[in-house]
N, C-alpha and C positions, 0 to 999 in steps of 0.2 A: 338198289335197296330202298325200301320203303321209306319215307320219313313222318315223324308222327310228334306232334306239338303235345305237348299236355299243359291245360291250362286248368287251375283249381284256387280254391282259398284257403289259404296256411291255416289260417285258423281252427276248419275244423273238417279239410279232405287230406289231409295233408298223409296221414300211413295210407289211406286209400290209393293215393297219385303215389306214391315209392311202390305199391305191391304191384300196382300197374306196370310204372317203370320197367322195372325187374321182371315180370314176367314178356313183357313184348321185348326187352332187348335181348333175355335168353332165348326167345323165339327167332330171333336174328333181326330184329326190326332195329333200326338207327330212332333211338326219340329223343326227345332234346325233353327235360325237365329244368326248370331254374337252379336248384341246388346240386345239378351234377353238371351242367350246362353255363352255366357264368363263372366267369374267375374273375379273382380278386380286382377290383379297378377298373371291369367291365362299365361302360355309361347304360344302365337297366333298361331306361327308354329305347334306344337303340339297340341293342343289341336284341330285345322283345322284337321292336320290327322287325328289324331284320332274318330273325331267328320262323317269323311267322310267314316271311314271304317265301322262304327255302324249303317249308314243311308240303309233302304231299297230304296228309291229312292231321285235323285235327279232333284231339278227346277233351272236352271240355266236362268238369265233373262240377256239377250245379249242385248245392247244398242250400240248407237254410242261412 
């Protein structure tokens, strides 16, 4: 299964990167997003590496 990172800034991609999420994991794609992807307690730093070095690809959504 495909793996797919999505990196964006809360501030103002943030419904963009959820409509994304949802439409590639009903597509059957594995994506890892931070707020469906981290749990409680997770160390951010780390677990961002780590989570970047397991992705086959990544979506990066560039705003102002």
């Amino acid at each position: 299964m495909t793996k797919i990172f999505i990196s964006y800034a809360h501030s103002d991609a943030t419904d963009v990167a959820e409509h994304l999420f949802k439409r590639l994991r009903d597509a059957g794609y594995h994506v890892w997003k931070d707020d469906h992807s981290l749990m409680l307690g997770d160390r951010f730093a780390s677990k961002i590496h780590q989570s970047i070095t397991e992705q086959d690809h990544f979506l990066i959504l560039l705003s102002p």
